[in-house]
NUSE-901026 format. One record per residue (C-alpha): residue in three letters; residue number from 0; chain; y, z, x. Coordinates in pm, whole numbers, plus 32768, in hexadecimal, padded with zeros to 4 digits. Layout:
ALA:NUM:A:Y:Z:X
...
//
This chain:
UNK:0:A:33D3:1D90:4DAC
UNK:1:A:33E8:1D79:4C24
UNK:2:A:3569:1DF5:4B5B
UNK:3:A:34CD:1EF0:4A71
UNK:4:A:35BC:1EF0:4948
UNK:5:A:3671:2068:4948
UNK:6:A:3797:20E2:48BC
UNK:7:A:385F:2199:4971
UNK:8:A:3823:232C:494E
UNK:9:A:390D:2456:48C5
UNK:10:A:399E:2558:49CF
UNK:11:A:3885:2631:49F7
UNK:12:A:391C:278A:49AC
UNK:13:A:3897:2857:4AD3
UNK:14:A:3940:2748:4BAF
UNK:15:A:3A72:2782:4B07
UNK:16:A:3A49:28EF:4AEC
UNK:17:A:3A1B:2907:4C4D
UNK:18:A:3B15:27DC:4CC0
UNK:19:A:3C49:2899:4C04
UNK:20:A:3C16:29E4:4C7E
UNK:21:A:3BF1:294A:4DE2
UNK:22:A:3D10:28AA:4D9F
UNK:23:A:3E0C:2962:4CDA
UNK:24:A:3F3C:289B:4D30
UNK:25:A:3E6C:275F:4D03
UNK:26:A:3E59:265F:4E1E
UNK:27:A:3E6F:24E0:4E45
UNK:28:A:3CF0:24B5:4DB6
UNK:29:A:3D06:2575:4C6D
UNK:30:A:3E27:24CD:4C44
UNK:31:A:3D74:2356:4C42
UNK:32:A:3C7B:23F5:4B9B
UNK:33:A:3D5B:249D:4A62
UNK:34:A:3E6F:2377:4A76
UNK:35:A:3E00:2212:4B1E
UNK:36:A:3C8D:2259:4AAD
UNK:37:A:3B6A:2190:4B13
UNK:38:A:3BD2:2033:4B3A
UNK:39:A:3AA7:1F62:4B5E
UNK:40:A:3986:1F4A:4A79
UNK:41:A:380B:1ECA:4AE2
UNK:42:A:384C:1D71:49F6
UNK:43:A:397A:1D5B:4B1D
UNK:44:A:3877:1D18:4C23
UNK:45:A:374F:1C60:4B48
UNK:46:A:374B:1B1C:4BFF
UNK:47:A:3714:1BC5:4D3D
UNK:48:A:35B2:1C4B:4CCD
UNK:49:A:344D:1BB1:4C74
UNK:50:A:33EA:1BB5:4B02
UNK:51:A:32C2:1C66:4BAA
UNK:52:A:326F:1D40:4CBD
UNK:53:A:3279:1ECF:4D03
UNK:54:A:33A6:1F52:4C79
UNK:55:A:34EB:1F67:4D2A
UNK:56:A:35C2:209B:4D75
UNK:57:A:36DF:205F:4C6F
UNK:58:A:37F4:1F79:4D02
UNK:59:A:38FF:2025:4C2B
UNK:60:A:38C9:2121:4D3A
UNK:61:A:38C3:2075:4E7D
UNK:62:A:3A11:1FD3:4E1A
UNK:63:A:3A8B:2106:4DFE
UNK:64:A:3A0A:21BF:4F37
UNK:65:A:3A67:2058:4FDD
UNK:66:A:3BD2:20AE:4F88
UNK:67:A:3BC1:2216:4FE6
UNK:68:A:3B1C:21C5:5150
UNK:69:A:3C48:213C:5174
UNK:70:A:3D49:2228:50F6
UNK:71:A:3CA9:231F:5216
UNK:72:A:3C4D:220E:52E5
UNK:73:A:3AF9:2274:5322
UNK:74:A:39B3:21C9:53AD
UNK:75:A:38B1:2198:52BB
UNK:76:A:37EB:227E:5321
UNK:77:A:38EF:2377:52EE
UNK:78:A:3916:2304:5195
UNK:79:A:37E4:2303:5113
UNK:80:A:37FE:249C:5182
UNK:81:A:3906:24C0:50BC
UNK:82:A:3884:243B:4F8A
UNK:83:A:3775:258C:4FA6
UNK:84:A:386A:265A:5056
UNK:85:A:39C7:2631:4FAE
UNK:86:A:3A04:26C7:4E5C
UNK:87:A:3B4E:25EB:4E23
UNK:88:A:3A9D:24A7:4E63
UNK:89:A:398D:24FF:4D55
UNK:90:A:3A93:258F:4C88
UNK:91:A:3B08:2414:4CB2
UNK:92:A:39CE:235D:4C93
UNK:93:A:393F:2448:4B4B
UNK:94:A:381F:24BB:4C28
UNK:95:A:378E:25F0:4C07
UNK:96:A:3764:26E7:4CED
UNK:97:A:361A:26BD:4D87
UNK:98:A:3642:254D:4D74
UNK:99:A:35AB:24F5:4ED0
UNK:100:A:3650:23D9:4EDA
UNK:101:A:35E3:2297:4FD3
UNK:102:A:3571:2219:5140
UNK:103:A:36B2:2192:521C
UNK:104:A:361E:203B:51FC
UNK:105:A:364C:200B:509A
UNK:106:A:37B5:1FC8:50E2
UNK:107:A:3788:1EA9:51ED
UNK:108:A:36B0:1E23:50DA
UNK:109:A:37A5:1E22:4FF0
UNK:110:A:38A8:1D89:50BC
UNK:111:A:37CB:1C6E:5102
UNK:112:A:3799:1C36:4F82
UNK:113:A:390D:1C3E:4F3A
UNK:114:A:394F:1B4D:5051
UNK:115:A:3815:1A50:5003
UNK:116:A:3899:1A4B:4EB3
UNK:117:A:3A15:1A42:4EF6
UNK:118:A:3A59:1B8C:4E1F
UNK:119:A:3B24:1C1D:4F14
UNK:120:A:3C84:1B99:4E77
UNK:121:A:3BCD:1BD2:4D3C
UNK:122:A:3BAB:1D4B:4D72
UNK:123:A:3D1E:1D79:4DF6
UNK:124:A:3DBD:1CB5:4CCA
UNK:125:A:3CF1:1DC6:4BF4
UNK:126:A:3D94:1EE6:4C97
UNK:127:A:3EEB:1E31:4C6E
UNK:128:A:3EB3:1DE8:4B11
UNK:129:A:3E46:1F27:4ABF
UNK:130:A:3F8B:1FB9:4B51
UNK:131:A:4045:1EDD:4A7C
UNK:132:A:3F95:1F45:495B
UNK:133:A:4041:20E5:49CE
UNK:134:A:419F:201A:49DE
UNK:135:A:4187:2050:4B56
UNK:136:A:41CF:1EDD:4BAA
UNK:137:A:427C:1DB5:4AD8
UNK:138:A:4304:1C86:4B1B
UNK:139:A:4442:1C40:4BB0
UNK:140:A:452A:1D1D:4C6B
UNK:141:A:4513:1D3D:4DFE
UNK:142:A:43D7:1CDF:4EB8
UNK:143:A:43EF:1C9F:5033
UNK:144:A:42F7:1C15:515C
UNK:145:A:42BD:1C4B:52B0
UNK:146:A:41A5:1BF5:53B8
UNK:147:A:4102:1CCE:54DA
UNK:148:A:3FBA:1C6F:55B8
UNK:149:A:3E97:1CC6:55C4
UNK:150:A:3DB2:1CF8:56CA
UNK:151:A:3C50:1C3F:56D5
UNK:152:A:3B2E:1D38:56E6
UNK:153:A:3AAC:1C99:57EF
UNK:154:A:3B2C:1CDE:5960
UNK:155:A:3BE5:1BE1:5A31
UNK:156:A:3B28:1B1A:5B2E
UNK:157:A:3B85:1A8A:5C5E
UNK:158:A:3B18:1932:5C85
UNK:159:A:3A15:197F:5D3A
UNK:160:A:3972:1A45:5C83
UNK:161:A:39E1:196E:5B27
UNK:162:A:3909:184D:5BBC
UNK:163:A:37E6:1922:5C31
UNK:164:A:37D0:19E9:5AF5
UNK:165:A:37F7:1863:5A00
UNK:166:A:36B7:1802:5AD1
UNK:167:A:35E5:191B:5A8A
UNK:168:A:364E:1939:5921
UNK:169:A:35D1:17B6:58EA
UNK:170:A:3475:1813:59AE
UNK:171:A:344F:1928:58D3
UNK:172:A:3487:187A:57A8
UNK:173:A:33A7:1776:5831
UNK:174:A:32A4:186E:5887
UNK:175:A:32A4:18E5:5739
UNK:176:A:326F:17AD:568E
UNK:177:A:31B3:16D3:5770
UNK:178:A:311B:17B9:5881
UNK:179:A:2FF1:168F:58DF
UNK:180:A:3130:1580:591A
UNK:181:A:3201:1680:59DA
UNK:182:A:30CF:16BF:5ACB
UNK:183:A:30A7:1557:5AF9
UNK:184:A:31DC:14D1:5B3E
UNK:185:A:327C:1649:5BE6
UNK:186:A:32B9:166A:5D4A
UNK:187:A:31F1:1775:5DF5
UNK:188:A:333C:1838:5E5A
UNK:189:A:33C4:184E:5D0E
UNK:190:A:330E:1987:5CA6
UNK:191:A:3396:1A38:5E05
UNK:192:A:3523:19A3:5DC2
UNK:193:A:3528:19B9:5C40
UNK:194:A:340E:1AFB:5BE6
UNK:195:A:3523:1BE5:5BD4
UNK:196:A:3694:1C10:5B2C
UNK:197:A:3771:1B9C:5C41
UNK:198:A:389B:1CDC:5CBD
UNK:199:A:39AB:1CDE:5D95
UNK:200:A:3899:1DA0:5E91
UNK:201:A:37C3:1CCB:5E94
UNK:202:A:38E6:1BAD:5F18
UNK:203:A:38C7:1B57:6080
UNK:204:A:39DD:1BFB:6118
UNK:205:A:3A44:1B0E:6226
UNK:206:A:3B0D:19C0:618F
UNK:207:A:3A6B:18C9:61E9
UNK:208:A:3909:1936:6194
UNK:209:A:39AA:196B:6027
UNK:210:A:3A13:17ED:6047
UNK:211:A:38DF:1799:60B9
UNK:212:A:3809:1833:5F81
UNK:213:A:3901:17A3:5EB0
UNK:214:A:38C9:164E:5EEB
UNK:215:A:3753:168D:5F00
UNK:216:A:3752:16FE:5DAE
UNK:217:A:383E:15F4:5D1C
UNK:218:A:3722:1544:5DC2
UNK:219:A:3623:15E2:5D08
UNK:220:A:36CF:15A0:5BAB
UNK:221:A:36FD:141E:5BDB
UNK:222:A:3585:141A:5C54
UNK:223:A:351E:14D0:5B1B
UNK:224:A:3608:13FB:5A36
UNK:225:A:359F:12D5:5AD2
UNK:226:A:33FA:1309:5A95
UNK:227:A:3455:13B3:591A
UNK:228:A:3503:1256:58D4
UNK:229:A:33D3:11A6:588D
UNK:230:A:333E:1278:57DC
UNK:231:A:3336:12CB:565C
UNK:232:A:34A7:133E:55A4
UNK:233:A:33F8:1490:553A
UNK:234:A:3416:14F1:56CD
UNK:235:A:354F:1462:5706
UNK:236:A:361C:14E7:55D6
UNK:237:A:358A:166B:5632
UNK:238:A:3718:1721:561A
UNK:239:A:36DE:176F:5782
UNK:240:A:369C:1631:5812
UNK:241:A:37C5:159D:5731
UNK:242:A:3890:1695:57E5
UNK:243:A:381A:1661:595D
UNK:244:A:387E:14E4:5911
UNK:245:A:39E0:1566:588E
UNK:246:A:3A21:163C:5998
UNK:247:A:39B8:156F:5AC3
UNK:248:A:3A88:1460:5A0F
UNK:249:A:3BBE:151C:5A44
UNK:250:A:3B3E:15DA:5B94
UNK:251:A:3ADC:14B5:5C79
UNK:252:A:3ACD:1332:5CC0
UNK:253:A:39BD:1283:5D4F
UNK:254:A:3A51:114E:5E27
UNK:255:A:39C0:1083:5F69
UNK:256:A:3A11:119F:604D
UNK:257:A:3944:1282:5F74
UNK:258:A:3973:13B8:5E8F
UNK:259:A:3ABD:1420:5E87
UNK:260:A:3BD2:151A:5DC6
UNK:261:A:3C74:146C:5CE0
UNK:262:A:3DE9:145C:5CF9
UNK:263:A:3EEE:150C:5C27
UNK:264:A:3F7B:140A:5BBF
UNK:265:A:3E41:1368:5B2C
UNK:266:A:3DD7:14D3:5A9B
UNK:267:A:3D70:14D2:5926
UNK:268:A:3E92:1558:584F
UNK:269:A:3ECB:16BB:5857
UNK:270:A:3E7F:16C4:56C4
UNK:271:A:3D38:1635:5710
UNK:272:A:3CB5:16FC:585D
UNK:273:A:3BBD:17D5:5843
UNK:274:A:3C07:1902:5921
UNK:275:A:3AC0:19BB:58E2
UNK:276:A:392F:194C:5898
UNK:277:A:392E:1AA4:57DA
UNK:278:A:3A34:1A37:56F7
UNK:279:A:3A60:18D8:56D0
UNK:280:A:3B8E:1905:55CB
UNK:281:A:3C63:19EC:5691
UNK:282:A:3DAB:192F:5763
UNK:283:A:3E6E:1985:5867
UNK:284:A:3FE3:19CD:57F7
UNK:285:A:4119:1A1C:58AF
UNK:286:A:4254:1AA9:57E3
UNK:287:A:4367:1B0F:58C2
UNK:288:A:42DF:1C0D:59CA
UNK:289:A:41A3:1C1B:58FD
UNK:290:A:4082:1B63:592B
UNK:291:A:3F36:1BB9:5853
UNK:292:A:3DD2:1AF7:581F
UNK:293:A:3D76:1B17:56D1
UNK:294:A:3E2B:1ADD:5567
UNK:295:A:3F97:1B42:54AD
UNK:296:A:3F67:1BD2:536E
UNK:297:A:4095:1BBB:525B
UNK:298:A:4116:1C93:51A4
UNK:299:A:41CB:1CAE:504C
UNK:300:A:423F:1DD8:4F73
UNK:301:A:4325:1E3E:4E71
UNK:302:A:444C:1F03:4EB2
UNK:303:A:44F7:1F49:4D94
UNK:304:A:459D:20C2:4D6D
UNK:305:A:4502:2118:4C2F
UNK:306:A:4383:20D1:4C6F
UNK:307:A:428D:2123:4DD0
UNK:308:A:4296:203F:4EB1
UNK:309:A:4140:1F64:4E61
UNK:310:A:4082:1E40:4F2D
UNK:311:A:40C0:1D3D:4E79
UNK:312:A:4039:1C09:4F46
UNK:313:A:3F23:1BF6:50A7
UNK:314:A:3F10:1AD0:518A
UNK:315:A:3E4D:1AF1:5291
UNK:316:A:3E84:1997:53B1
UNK:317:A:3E35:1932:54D5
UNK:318:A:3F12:19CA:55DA
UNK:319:A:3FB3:1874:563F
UNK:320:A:4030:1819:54CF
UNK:321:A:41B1:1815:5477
UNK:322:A:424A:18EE:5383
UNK:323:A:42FC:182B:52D9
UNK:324:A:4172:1748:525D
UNK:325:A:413D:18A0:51B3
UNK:326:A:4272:18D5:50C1
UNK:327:A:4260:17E3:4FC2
UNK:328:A:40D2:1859:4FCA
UNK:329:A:4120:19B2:4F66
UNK:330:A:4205:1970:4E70
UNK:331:A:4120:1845:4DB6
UNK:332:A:4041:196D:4DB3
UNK:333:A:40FE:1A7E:4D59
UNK:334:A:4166:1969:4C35
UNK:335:A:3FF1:197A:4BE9
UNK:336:A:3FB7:1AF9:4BA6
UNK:337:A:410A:1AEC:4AE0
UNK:338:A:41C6:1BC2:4BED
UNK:339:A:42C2:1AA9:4C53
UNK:340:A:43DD:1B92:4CE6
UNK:341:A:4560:1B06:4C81
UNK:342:A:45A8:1B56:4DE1
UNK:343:A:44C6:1B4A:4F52
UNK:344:A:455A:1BDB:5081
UNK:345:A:44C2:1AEB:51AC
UNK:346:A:4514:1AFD:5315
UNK:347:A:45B8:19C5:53A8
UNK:348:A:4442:1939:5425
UNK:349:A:4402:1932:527E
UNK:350:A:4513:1873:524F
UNK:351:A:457A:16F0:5234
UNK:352:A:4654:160F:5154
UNK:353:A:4527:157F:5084
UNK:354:A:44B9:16E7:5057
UNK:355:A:4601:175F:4F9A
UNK:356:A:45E8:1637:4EF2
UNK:357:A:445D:1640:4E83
UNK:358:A:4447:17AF:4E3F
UNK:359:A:4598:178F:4D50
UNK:360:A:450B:1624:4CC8
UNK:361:A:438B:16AE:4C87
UNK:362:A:43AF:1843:4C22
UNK:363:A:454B:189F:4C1D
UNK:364:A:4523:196C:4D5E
UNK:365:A:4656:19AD:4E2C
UNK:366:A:4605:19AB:4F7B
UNK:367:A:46DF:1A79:5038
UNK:368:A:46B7:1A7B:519F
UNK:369:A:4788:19F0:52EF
UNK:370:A:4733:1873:533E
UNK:371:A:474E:17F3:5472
UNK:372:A:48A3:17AD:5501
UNK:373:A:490E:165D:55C2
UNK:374:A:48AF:167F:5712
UNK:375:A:4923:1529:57AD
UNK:376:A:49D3:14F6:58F4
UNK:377:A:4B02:14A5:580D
UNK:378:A:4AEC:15E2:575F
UNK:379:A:4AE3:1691:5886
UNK:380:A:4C0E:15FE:592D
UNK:381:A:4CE6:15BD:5829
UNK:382:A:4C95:1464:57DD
UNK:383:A:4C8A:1399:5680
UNK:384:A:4B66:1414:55D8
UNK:385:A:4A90:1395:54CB
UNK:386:A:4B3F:144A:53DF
UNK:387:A:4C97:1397:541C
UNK:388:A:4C12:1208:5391
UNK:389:A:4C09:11BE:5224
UNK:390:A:4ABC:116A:51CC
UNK:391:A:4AA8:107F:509D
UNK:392:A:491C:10B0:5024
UNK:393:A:493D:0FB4:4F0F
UNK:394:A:49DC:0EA1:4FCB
UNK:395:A:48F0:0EFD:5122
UNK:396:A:4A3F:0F11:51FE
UNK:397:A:4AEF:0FEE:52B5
UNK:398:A:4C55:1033:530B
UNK:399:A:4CB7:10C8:5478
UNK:400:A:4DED:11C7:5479
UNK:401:A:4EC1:107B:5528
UNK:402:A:4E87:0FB6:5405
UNK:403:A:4D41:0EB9:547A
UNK:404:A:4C24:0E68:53AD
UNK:405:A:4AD8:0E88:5413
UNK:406:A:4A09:0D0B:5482
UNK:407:A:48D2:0D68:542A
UNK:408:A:47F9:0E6E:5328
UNK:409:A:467E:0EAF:535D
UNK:410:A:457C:0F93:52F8
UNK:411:A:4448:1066:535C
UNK:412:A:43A0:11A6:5343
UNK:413:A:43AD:12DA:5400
UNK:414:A:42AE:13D5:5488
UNK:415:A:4297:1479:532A
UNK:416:A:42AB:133C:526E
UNK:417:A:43FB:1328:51E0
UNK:418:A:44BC:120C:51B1
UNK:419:A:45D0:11B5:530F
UNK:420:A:46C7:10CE:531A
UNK:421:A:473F:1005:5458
UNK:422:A:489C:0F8F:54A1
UNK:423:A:4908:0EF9:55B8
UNK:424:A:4A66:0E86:55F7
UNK:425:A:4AEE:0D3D:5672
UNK:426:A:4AF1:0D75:5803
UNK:427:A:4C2E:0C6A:5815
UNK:428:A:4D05:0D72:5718
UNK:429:A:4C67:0EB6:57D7
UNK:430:A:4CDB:0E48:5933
UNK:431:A:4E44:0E01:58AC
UNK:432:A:4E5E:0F5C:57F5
UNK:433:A:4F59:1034:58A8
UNK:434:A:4E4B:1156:5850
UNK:435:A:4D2F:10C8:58BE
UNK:436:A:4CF2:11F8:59F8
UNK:437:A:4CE7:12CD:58D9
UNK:438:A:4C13:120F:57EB
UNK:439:A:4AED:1178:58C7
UNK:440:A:4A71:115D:5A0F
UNK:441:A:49A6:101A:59E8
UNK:442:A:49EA:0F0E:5ACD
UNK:443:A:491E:0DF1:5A35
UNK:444:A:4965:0E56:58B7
UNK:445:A:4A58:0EC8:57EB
UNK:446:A:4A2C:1018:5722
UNK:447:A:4918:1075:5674
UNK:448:A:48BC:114F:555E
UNK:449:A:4778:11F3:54EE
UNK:450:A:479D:127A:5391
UNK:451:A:46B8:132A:52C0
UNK:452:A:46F1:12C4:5143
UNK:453:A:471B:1450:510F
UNK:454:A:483A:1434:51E0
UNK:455:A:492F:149F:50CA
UNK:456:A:486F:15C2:505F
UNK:457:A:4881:1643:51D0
UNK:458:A:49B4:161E:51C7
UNK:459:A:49D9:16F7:5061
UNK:460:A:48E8:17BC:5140
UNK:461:A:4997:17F1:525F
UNK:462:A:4B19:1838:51B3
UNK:463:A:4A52:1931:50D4
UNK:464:A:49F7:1A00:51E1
UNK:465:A:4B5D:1A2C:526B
UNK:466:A:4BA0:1B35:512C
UNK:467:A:4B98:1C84:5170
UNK:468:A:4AA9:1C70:500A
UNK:469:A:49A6:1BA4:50D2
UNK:470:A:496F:1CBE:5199
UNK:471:A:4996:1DB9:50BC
UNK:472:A:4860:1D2B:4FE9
UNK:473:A:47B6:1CE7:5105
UNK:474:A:479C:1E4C:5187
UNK:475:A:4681:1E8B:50BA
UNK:476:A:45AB:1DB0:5157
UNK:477:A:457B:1EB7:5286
UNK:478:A:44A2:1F7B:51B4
UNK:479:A:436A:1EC4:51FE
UNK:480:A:4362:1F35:5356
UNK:481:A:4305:2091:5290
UNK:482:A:41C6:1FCF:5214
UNK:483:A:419A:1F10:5359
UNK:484:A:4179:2066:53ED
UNK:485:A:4081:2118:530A
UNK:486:A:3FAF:1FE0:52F7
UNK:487:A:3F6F:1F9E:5450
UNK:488:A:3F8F:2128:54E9
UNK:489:A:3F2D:220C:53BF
UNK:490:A:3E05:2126:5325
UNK:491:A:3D91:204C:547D
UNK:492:A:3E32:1F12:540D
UNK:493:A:3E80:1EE4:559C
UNK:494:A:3D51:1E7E:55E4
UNK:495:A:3C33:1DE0:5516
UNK:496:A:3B07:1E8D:5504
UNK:497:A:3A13:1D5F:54BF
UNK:498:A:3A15:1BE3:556E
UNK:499:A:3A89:1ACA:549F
UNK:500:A:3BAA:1A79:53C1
UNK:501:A:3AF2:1AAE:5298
UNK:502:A:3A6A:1C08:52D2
UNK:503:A:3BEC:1C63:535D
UNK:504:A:3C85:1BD7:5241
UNK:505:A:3BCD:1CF8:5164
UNK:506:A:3C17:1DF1:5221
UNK:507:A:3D86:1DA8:5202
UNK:508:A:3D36:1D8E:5089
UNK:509:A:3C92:1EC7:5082
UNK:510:A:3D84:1F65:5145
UNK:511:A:3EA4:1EF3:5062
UNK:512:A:3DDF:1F62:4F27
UNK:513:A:3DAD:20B1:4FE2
UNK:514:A:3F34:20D2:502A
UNK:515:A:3F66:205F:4EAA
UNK:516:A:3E90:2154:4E0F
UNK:517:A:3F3C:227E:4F09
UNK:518:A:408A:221E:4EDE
UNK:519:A:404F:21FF:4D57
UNK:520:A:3FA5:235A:4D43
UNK:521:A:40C5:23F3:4DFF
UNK:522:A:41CC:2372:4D10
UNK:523:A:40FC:23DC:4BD7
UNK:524:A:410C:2529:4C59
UNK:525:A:4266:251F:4CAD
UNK:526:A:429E:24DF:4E0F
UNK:527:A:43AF:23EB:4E6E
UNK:528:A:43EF:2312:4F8B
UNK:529:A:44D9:2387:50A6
UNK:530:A:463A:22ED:50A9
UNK:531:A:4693:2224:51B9
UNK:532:A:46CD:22F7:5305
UNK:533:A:487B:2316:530A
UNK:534:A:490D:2332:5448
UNK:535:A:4997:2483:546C
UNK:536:A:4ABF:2436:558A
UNK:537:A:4B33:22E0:54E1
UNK:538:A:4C6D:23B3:54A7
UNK:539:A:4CB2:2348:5638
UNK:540:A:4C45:21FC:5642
UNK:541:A:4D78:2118:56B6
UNK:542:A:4E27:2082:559D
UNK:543:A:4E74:1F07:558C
UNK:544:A:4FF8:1EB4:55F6
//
């Protein structure tokens, strides 16, 4: 399909006729439509298009139906009716009325172009910058972050079933490509085992005739991997085969005794196993209570009194990945669109020493969240903590509260890649302290520190958090659960809709474009956000002694 060059049409005046009598009190469409206006323009989307071809439905206005799909949270079936059907959304869209607008399938089209040509972000830094264009967003001020799952599209698996269902995908594939080889060098019983999609009914019921098929088809995968090894790389690198030879990696062990589960302990990482053939890039996660297969999306808005409450940033992860990799991320971008806030509200699992420290260095940010307190036996008993020794950075030596220097000074890295110190203490001196119950439990050694070179500003960290002005501040950051909420049970943000990271990472774009455009309409017309909920009966809560 060709771009056809097209400027974008006046209101028709039926359509408006119609639209304002319908709607005399206006609604949330007329409103983009009088106010926010249409965002995109065809040049927006040129590189997605052939110079030459049949020409394409505009792409000004499947961005725009995109975004209001998800404002209702509709299928796209459903909104490709309401493109003929609604008078608001063509009110929106400058369509007139017997505009007979498109099949479904345009849209899945679409969202393949925007993700095979990484105009996804693209689009969603559009809508922001067109909302900082109405004065709706600026730099600086209040911006917090918070994460919640998401579930994978695809349904979980036992591992029988996983298995059974990696085999057949990789003799499809096979099938597809190379239909001669796979006749050749197939087993007569794999069209019976592998012809169908492999249920829980279809599982033997007793145990150990579900053992036995197990190991018959681990079987089955090592014999196929074994006769596709010699032949050429086009067979061999086939996405499906690639992930039969990842999955029996981390599922079983072939040894002298034969085929057998591979151990626990010797299991592939839990960022790097695959939990489903449907969805290769989906994880298994556990936080708290909670466990999930399937990805964390993050999310970042502005909460300042005297503007809506706007999406500012979208990171969409693999469900095993640490908060705290994602906040200097956000904030280099937010840097980027020139929406760097002067404050971000983080949870503790956003924050570290070397992220204070970065996001003031790199952007001025104040990060303003609770960091982790010291949870050492000594802490918890009483004993002399890190905090009590004088650490001398310059000189690499440190100072105990009794008055001995440290013997020796070392350094590494940690998990994340910042800078640790070691310090041991001379054993001889530790084992004639009069503290020394209190200070170590070593036998061999003397005491030994582990300090991060942020150390100090954990400290500032840490003392901070003791004012009543901490938390005070830091009461705003609750908020977000508000946009936790809408995202993931008004728009469908619990789930994804589509398998991949890719193809969930739009939809939490779209969705936060969606909940930017509604929550921007609303406060052009006037509508404000709810005050916190007070508690009525804090009039009888005991009062401190």
């Amino acid at each position: 399909m060709s771009l056809p060059a097209q400027i974008i049409p006046p209101l028709p005046e039926q359509t408006a006729q119609v639209a304002k009598q319908a709607f005399r009190k206006g609604n949330i469409y007329l409103t983009i439509g009088d106010e926010i206006g249409m965002i995109f323009k065809n040049e927006d989307f040129a590189d997605l298009y052939a110079r030459e071809g049949k020409p394409a439905i505009p792409p000004y206005i499947l961005a725009m139906v995109l975004i209001f799909q998800y404002m209702e949270n509709l299928s796209d079936r459903e909104a490709a009716d309401a493109v003929r059907a609604r008078i608001d959304w063509k009110y929106a869209l400058h369509l007139p009325l017997e505009d007979a607008g498109f099949d479904f399938s345009v849209l899945s089209e679409f969202r393949d172009r925007l993700l095979a040509n990484e105009a996804d972000m693209r689009m969603f830094e559009q809508v922001l910058q067109r909302l900082v264009d109405l004065g709706l967003l600026k730099k600086g001020g209040k911006q917090r972050t918070d994460s919640t799952h998401v579930l994978s599209a695809s349904r979980r698996l036992s591992r029988l079933e996983m298995v059974m269902e990696t085999v057949r995908m990789a003799l499809e594939s096979l099938a597809t490509v190379a239909p001669s080889w796979l006749q050749e060098h197939g087993e007569k019983d794999w069209y019976e085992r592998y012809r169908r999609h492999w249920r829980s009914s279809r599982v033997p019921k007793g145990k150990k005739e579900q053992e036995a098929l197990l190991f018959q088809v681990a079987a089955d995968g090592y014999m196929l991997m074994e006769r596709l090894a010699g032949e050429a790389e086009g067979l061999r690198e086939l996405e499906a085969v690639v992930r039969l030879q990842q999955i029996w990696e981390q599922t079983f062990e072939q040894t002298k005794e034969g085929i057998r589960l591979r151990r626990k302990s010797k299991a592939s990482l839990g960022s790097e196993t695959i939990v489903t053939p449907h969805d290769p890039e989906a994880r298994r996660s556990v936080h708290g209570e909670q466990e999930w297969h399937g990805y964390r999306v993050h999310w970042t808005e502005s909460c300042d009194e005297d503007a809506p409450r706007l999406v500012t940033d979208v990171r969409m992860v693999p469900a095993t990945t640490p908060d705290v990799k994602l906040t200097l991320e956000i904030q280099d971008a937010l840097a980027e669109r020139n929406l760097a806030p002067s404050q971000h509200l983080l949870d503790a699992g956003y924050v570290a020493g070397h992220i204070i420290e970065e996001s003031w260095e790199k952007h001025r940010i104040d990060v303003l969240g609770p960091i982790g307190r010291n949870t050492s036996w000594q802490a918890r008993t009483g004993g002399i903590t890190l905090d009590q020794f004088q650490i001398d950075w310059e000189n690499e030596v440190a100072t105990c509260p009794q008055g001995h220097r440290s013997s020796t000074w070392s350094q590494s890295s940690s998990d994340f890649g910042q800078p640790v110190v070691h310090i041991r203490f001379s054993k001889k001196v530790c084992d004639a302290c009069p503290v020394r119950t209190r200070c170590t439990r070593a036998k061999n050694s003397g005491r030994s520190l582990k300090v991060l070179k942020t150390f100090p500003t954990i400290q500032k960290a840490r003392q901070r958090q003791e004012e009543d002005a901490f938390w005070k501040d830091y009461r705003h950051r609750a908020g977000v659960e508000g946009l936790v909420s809408v995202a993931a049970n008004d728009k469908g943000m619990r789930r994804s809709r589509y398998i991949g990271q890719a193809k969930t990472a739009l939809q939490a774009l779209l969705t936060a474009m969606a909940i930017n455009l509604e929550r921007a309409a609303l406060w052009l017309q006037g509508y404000r956000p709810a005050p916190p909920r007070r508690d009525k009966l804090q009039c009888l809560a005991p009062q401190p002694a």
